[in-house]
DSSP file (Angstrom, degrees, kcal/mol; ACC not computed):
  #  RESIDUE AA STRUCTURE BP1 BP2  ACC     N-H-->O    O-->H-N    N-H-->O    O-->H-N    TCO  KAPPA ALPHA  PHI   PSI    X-CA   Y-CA   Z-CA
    1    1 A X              0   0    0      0, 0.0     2,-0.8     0, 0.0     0, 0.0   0.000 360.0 360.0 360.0 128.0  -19.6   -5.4  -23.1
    2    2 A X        +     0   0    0      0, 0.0     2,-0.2     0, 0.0     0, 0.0  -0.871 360.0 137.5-113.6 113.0  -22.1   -7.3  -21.3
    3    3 A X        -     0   0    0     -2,-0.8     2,-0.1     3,-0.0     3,-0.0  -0.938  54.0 -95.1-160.2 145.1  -23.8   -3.9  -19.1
    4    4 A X        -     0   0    0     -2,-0.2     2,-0.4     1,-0.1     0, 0.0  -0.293  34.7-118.6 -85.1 176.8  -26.5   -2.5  -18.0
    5    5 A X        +     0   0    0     -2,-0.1     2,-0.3     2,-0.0    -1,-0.1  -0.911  34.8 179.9-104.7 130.1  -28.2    0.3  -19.8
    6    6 A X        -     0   0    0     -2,-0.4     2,-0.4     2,-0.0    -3,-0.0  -0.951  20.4-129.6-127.5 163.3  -28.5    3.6  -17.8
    7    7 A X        -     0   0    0     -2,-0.3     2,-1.2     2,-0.0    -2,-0.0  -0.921   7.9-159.8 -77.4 104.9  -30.0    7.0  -18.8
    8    8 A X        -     0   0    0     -2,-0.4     2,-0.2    40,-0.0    -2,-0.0  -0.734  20.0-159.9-110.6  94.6  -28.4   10.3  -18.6
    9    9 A X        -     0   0    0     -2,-1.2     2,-0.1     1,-0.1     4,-0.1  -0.499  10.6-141.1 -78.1 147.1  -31.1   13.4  -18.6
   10   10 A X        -     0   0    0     -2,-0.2     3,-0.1     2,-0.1    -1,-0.1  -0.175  28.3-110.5 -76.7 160.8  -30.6   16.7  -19.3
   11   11 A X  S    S+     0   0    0      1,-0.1     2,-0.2    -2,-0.1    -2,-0.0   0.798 102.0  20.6 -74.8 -20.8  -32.5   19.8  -17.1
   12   12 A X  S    S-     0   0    0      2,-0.0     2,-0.5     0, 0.0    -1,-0.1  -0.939  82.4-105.2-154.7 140.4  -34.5   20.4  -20.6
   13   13 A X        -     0   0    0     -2,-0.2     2,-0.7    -3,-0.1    -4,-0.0  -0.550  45.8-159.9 -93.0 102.8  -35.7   19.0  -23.9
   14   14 A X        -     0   0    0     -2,-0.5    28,-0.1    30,-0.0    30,-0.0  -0.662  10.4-134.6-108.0 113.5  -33.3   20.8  -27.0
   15   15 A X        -     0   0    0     -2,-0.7     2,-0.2     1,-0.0    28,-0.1  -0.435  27.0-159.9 -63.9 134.1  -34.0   21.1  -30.2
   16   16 A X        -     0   0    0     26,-0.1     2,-0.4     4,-0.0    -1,-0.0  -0.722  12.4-127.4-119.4 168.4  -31.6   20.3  -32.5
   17   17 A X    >   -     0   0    0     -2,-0.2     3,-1.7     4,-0.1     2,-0.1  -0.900  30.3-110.0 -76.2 122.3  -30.5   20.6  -35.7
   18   18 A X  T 3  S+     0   0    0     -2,-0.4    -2,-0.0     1,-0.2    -1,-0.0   0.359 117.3  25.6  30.0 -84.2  -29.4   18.4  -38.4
   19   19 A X  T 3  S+     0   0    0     -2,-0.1    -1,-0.2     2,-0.1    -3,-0.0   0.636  93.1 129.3 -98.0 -26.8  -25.8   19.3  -38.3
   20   20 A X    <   -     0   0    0     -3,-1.7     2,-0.1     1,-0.1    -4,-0.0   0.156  50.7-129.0 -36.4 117.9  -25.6   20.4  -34.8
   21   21 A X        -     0   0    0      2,-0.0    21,-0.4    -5,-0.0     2,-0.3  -0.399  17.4-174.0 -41.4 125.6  -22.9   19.1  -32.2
   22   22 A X        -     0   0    0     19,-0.1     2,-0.4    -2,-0.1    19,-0.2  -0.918  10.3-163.0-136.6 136.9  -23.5   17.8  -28.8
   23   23 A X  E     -A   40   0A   0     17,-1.1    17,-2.4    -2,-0.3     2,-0.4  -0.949  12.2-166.4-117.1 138.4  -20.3   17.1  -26.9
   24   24 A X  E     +A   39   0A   0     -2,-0.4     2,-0.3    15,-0.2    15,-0.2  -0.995  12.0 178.0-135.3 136.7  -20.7   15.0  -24.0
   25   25 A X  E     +A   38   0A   0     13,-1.5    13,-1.4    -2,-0.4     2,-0.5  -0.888   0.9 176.9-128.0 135.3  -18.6   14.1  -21.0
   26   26 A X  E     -A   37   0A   0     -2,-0.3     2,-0.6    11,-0.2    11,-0.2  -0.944  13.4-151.6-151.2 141.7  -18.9   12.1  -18.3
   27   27 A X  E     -A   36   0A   0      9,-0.8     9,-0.8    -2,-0.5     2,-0.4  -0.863  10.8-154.4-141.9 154.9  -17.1   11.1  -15.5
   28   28 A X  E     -A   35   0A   0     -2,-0.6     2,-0.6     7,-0.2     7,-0.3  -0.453  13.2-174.0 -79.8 118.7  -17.2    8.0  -13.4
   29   29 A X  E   > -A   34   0A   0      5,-2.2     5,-2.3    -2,-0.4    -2,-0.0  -0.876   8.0-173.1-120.3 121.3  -16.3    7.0  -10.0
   30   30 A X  T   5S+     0   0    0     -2,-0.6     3,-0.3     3,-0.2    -1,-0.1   0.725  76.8  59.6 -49.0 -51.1  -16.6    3.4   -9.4
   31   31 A X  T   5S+     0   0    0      1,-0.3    -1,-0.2    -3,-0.2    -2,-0.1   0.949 115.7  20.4 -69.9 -54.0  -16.1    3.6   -6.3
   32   32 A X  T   5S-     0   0    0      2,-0.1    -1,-0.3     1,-0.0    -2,-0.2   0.286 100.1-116.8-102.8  30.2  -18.3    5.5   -4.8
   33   33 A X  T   5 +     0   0    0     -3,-0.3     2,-0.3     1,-0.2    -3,-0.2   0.806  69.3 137.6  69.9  22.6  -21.4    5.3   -7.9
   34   34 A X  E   < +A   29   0A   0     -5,-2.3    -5,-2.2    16,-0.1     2,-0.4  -0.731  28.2 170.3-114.5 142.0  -21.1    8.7   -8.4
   35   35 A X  E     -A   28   0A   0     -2,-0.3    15,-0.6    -7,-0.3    16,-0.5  -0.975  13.8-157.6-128.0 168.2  -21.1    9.8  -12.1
   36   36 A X  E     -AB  27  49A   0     -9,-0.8    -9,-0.8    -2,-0.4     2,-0.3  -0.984   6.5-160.5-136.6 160.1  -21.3   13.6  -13.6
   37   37 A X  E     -AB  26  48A   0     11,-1.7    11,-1.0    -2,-0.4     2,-0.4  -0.936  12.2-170.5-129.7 153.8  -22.4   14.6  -16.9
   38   38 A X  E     -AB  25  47A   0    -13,-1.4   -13,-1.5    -2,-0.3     2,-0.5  -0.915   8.8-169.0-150.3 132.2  -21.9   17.7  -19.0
   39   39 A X  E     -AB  24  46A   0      7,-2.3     7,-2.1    -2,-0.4     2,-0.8  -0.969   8.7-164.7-109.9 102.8  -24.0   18.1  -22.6
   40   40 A X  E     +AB  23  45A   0    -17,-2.4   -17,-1.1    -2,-0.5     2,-0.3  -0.892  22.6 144.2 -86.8 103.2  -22.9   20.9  -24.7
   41   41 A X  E >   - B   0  44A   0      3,-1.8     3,-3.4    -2,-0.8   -19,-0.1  -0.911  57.9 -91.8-129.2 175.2  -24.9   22.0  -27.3
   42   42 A X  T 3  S+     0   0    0    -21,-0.4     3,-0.1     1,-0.3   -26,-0.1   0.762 121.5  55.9 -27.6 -53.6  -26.0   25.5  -29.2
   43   43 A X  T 3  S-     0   0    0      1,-0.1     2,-0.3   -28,-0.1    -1,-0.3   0.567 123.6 -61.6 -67.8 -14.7  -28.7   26.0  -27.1
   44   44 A X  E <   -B   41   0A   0     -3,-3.4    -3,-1.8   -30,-0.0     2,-0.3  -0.977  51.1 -80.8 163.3 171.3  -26.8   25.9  -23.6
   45   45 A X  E     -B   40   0A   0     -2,-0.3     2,-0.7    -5,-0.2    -5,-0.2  -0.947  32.2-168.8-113.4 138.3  -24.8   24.0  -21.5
   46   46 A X  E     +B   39   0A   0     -7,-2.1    -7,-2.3    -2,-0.3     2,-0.5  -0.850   8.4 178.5-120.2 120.1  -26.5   21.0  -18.9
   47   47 A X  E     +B   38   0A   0     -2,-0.7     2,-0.2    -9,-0.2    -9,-0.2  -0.984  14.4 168.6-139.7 131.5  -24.0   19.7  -16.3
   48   48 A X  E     -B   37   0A   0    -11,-1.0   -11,-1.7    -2,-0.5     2,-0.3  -0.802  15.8-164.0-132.5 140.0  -25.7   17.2  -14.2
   49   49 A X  E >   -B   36   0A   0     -2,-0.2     3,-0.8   -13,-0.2   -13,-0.2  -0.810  31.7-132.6-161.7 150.7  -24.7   14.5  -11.5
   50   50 A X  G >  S+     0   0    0    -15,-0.6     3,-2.8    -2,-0.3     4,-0.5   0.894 110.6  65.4 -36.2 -44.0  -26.0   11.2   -9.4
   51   51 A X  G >  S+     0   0    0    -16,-0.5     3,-2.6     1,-0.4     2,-0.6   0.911  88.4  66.0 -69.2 -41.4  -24.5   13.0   -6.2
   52   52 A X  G <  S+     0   0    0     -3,-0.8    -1,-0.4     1,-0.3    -2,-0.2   0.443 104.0  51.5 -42.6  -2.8  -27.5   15.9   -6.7
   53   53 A X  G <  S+     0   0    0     -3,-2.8    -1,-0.3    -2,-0.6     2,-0.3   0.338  87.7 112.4-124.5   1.1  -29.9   12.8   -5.9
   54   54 A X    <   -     0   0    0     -3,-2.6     2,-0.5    -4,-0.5     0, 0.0  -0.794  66.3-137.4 -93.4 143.7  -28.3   11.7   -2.8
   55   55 A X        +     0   0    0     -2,-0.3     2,-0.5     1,-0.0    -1,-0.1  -0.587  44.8 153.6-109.3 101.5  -29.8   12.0    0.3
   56   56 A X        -     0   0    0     -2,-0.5     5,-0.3    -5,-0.1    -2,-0.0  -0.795  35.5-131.3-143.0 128.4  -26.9   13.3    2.5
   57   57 A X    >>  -     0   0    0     -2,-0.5     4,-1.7     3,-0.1     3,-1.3   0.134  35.8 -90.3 -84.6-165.5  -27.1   15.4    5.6
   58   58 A X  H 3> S+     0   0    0      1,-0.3     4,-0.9     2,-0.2    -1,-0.1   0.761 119.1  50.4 -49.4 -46.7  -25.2   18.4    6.3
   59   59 A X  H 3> S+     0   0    0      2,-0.2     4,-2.1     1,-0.2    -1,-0.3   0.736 112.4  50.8 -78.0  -9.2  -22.0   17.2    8.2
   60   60 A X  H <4 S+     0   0    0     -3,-1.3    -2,-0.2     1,-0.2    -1,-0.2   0.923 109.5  52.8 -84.0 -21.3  -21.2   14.4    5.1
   61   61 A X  H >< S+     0   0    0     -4,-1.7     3,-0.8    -5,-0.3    -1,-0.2   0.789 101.7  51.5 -58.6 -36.6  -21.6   16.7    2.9
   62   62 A X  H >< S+     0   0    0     -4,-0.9     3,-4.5    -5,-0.3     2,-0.3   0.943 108.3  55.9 -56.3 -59.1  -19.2   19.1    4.3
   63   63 A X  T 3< S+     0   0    0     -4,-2.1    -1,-0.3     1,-0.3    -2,-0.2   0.219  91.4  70.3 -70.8  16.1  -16.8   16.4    4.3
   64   64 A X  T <  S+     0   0    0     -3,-0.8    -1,-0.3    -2,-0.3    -2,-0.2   0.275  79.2 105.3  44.9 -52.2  -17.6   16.1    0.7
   65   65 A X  S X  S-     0   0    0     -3,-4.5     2,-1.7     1,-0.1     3,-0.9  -0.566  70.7-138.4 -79.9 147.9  -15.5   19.7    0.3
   66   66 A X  T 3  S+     0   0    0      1,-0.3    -1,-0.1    -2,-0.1     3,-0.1  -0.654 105.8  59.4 -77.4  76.0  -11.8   19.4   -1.3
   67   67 A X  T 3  S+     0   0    0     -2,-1.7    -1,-0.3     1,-0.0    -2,-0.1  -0.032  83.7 103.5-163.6 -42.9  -10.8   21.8    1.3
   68   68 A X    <   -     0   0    0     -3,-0.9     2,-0.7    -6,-0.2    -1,-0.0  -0.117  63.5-140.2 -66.1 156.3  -11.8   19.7    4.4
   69   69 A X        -     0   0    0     -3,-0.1    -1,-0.1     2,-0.0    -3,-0.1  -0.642  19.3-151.6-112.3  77.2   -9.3   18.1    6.3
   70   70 A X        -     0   0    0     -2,-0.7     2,-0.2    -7,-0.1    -7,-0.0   0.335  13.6-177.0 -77.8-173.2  -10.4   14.6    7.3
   71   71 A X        -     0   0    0      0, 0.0     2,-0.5     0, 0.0    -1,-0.0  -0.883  37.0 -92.8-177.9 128.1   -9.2   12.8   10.4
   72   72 A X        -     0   0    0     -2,-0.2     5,-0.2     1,-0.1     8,-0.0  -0.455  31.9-144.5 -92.6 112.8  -10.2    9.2   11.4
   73   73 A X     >  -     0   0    0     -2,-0.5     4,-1.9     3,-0.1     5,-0.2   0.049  39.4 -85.1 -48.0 168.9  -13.2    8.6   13.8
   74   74 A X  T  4 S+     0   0    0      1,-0.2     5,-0.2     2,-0.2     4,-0.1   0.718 129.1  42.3 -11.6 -42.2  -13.1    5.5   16.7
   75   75 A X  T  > S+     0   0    0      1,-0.2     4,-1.9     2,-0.2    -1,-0.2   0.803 107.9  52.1-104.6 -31.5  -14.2    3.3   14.4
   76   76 A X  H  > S+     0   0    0      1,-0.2     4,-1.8     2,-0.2    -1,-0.2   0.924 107.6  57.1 -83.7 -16.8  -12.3    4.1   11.4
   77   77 A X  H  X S+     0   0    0     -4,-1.9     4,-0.9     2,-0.2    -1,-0.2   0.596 106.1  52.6 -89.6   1.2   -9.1    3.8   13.6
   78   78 A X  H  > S+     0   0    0     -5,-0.2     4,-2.2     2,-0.2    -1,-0.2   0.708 111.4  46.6 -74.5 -46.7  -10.2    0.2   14.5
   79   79 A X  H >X S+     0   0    0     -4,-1.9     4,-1.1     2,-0.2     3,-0.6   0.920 103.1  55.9 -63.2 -33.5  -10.5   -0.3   11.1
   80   80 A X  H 3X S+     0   0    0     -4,-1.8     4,-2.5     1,-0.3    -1,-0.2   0.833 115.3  49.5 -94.8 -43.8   -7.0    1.3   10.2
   81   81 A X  H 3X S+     0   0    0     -4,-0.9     4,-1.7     1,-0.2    -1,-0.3   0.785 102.2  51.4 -60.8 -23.3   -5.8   -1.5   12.9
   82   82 A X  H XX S+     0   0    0     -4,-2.2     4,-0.9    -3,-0.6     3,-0.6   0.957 112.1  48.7 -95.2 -37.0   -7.3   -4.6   11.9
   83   83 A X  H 3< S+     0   0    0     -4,-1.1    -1,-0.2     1,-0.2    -2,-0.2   0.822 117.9  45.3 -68.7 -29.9   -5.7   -3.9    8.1
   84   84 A X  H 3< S+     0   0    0     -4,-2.5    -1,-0.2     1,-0.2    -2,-0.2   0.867 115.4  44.4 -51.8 -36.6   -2.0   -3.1   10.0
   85   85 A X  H << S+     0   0    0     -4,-1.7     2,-1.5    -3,-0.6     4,-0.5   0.744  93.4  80.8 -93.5  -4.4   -2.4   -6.1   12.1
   86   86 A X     <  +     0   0    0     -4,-0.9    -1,-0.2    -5,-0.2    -4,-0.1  -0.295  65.7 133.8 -75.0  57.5   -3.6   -8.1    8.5
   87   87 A X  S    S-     0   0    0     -2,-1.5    -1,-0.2    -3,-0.1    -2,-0.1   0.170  76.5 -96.0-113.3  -2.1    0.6   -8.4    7.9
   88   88 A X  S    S+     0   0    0      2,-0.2    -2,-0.1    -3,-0.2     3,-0.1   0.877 111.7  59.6  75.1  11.5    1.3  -12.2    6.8
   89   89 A X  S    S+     0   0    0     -4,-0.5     2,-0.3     1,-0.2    -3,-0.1   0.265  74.6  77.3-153.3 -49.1    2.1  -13.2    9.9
   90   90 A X  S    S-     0   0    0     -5,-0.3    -1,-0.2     1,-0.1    -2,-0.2  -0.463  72.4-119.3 -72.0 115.2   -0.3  -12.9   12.6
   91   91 A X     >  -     0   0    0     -2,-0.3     4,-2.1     1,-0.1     5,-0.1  -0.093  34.6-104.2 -76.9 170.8   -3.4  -15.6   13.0
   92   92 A X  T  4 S+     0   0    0      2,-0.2    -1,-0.1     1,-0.2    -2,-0.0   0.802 120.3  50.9 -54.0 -31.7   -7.2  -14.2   12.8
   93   93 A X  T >> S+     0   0    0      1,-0.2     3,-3.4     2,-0.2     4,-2.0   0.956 105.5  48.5 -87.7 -43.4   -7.3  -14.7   16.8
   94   94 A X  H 3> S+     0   0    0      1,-0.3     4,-0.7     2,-0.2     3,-0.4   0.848 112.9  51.7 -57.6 -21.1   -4.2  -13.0   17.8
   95   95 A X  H 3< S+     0   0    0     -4,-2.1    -1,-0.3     1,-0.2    -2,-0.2   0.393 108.3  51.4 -90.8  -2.1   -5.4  -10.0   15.5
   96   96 A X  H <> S+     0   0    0     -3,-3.4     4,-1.5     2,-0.1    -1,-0.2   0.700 109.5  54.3 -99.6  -6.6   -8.7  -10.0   17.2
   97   97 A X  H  X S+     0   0    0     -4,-2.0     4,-1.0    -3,-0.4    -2,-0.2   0.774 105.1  48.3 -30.1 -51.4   -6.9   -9.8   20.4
   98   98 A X  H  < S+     0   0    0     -4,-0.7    -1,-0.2    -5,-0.5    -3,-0.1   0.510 111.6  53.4 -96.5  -7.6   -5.1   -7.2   19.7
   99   99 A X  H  > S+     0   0    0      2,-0.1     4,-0.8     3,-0.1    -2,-0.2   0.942 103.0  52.2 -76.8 -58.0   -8.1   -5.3   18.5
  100  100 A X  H  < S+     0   0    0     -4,-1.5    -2,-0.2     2,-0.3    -3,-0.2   0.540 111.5  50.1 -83.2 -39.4  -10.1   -5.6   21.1
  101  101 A X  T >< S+     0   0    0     -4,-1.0     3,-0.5     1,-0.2    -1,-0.2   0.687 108.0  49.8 -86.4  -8.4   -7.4   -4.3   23.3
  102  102 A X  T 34 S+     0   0    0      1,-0.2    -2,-0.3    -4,-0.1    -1,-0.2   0.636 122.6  34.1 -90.9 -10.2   -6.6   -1.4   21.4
  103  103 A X  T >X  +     0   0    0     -4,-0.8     4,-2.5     4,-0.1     3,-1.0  -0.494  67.1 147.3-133.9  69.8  -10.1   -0.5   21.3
  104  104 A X  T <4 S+     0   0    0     -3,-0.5     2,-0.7     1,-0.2    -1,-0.1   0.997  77.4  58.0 -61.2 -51.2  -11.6   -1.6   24.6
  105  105 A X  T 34 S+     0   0    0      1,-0.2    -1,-0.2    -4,-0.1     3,-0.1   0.292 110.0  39.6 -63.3  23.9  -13.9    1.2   24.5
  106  106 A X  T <4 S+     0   0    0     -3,-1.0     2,-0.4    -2,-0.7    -1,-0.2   0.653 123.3  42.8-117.3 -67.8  -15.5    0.2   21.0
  107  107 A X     <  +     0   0    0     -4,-2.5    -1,-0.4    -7,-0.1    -4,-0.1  -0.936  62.6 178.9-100.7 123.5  -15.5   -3.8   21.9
  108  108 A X  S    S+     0   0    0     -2,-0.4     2,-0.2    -3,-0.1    -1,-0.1  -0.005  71.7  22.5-119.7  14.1  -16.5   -4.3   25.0
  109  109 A X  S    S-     0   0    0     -5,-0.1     4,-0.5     1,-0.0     3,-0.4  -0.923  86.0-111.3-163.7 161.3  -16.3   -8.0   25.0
  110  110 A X  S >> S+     0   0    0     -2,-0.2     4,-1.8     1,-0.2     3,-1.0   0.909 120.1  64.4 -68.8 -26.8  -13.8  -10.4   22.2
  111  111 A X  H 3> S+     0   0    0      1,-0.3     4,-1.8     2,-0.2    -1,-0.2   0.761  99.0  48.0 -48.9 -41.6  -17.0  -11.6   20.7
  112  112 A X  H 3> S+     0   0    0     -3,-0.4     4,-0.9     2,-0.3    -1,-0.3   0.451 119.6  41.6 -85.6 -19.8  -17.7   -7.7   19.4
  113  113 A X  H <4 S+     0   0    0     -3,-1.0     4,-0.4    -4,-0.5     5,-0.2   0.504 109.9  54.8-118.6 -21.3  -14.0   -7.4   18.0
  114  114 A X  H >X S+     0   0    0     -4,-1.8     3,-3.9     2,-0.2     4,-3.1   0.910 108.6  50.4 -77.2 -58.7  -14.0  -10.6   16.6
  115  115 A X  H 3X S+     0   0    0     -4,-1.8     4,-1.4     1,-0.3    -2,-0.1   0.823 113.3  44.7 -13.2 -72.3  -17.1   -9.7   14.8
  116  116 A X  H 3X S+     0   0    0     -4,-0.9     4,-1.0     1,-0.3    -1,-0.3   0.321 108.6  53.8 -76.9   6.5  -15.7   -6.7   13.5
  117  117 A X  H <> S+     0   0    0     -3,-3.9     4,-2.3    -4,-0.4    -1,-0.3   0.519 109.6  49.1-110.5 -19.9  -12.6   -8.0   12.5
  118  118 A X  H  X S+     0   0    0     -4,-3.1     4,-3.8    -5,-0.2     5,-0.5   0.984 108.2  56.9 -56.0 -44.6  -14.2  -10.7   10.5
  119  119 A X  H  X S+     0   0    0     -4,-1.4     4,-1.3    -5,-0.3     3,-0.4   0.941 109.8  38.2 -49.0 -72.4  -16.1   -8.1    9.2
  120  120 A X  H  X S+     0   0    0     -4,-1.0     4,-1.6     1,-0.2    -1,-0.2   0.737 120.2  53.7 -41.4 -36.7  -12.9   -6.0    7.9
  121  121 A X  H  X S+     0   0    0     -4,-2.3     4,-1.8     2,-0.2    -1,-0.2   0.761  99.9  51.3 -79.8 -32.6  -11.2   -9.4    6.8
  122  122 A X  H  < S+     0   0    0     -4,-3.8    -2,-0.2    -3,-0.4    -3,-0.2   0.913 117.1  39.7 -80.0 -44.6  -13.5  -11.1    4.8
  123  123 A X  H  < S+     0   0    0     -4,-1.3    -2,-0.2    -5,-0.5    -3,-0.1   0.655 129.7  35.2 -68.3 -88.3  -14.1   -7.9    2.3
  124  124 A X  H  < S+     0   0    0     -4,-1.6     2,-0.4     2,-0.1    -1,-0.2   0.217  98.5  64.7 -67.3 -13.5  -10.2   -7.1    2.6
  125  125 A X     <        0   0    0     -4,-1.8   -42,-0.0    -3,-0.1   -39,-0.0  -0.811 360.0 360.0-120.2 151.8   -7.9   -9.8    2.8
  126  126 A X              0   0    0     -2,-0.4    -1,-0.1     0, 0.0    -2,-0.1   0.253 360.0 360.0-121.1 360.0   -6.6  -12.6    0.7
């Protein structure tokens, strides 16, 4: 597997023994880069993760808790159109049309919703 090599640290330096165990776990999300770790050995347990090093201010983090109950900004409900209006039938202009009138206050000109529907189209659509 042709990959890069990354490093996964611990809070603390353990000594070990010989025979001594260390179980390690980790899991990935791809998606957002995030990994966690947990090292079990004799000495303790070290559970670690990438998101502890991200710089993220108060209210993404709150949205971050399993608890919260999201709910789609301006912009993400521009977004949520241009993938509806992305159907197999409908050409690139009529779908920036129809953007651009469902969100006059976002694009304030077709130029600014064509942008942003390029935007959405090349990264989503085949």
């Amino acid at each position: 597997i042709l990959r890069r090599q990354v490093f996964f640290p611990i809070a603390r330096p353990v000594a070990l023994d010989e025979h001594d165990q260390i179980r390690v776990r980790l899991r990935i999300l791809p998606a957002v880069a995030i990994v966690t770790w947990t090292v079990d050995v004799k000495a303790g347990r070290f559970a670690h993760s990438t998101f502890q090093g991200m710089l993220l201010c108060k209210e993404d983090l709150e949205r971050t808790d399993l608890h919260f109950v999201p709910r789609l900004s301006p912009w993400g409900e521009a977004r949520r159109s241009v993938l509806e209006l992305c159907d197999g039938q409908r050409a690139l202009g009529e779908i920036e049309r129809e953007v651009h009138g469902r969100h006059p206050t976002l694009f304030h000109s077709h130029a600014e919703a064509a942008a942003f529907v390029t935007e959405v189209v090349t990264r989503y659509a085949v």
